[in-house]
C-alpha distance (Angstrom), angle and dihedral (degrees) to the residues before:
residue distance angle dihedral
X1 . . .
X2 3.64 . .
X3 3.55 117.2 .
X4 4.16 118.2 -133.3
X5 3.58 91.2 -143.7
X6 3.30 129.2 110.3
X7 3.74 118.7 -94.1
X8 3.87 119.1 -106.8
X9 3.96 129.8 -162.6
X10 4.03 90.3 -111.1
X11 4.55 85.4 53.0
X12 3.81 112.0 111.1
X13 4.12 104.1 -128.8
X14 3.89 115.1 -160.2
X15 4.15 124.7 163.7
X16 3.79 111.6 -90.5
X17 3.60 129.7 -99.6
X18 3.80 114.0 -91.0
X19 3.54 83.6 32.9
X20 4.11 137.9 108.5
X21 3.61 127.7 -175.5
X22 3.88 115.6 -154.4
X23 4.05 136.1 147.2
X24 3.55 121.2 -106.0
X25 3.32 121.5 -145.4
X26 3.53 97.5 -171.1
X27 3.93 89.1 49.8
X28 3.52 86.1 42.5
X29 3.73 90.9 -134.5
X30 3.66 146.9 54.6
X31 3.93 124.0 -61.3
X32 4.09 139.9 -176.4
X33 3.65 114.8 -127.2
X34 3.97 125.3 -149.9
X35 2.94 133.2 153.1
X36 3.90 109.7 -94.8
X37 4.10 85.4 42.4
X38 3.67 158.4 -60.5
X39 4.10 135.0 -57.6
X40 4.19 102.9 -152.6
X41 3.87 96.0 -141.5
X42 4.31 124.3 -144.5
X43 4.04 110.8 -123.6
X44 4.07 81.2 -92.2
X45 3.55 98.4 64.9
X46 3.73 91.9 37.2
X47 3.38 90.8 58.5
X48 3.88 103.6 47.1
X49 3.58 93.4 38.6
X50 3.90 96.4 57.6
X51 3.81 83.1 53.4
X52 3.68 97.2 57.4
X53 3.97 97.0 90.5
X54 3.48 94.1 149.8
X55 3.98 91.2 -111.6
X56 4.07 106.2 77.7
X57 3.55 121.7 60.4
X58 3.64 120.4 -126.0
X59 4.01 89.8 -97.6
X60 3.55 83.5 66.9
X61 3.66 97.9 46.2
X62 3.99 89.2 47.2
X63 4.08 86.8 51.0
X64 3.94 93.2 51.8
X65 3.74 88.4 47.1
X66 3.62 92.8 51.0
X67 3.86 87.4 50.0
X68 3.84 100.1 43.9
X69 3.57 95.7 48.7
X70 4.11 100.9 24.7
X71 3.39 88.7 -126.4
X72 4.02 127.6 147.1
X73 3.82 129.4 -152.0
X74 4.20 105.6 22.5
X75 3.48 96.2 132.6
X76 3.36 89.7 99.7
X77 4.08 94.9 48.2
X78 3.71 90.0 50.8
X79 3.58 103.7 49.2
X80 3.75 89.5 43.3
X81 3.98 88.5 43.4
X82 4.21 79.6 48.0
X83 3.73 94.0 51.3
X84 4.08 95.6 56.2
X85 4.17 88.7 45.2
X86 4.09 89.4 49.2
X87 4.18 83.3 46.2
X88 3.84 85.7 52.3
X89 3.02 98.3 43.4
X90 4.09 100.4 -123.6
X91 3.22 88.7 115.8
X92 4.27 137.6 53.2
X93 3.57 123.0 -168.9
X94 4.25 130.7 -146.3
């Protein structure tokens, strides 16, 4: 069950039940699945979504963020990024 609290860097993210996470090509970007629709993601949800595999904690995710992009200091994007998914649902933290 999904926990109301707020995520933390050592929280286990992984997509939600009822939903997929694929790329579109004809959207040109990534999108959740379920079964009553489809959320059309930015490049920023794209890219912490596909990360949330339900093994690596969001420290992890932050770190390969920081790498990809060589960017500093999106901790606090992510979890708050994190926060809105768990709210939605897309998303279920360990």
């Amino acid at each position: 069950m999904t926990s109301a609290a707020a995520p933390t860097l050592q929280a286990v993210p992984r997509i939600g039940r009822g939903f997929r996470l694929q790329w579109e090509p004809a959207q040109d970007c990534h999108v959740l699945l379920y079964p009553e629709g489809m959320v059309k993601l930015n490049q920023s949800a794209g890219e912490i979504l596909k990360r949330c595999d339900g093994a690596k904690p969001l420290a992890a995710i932050v770190t390969e963020l920081e790498q990809a992009f060589a960017a500093q200091g999106l901790e606090k994007d992510v979890l708050a990024f994190v926060a809105i998914a768990q709210q939605q649902r897309w998303l279920e933290l360990a």
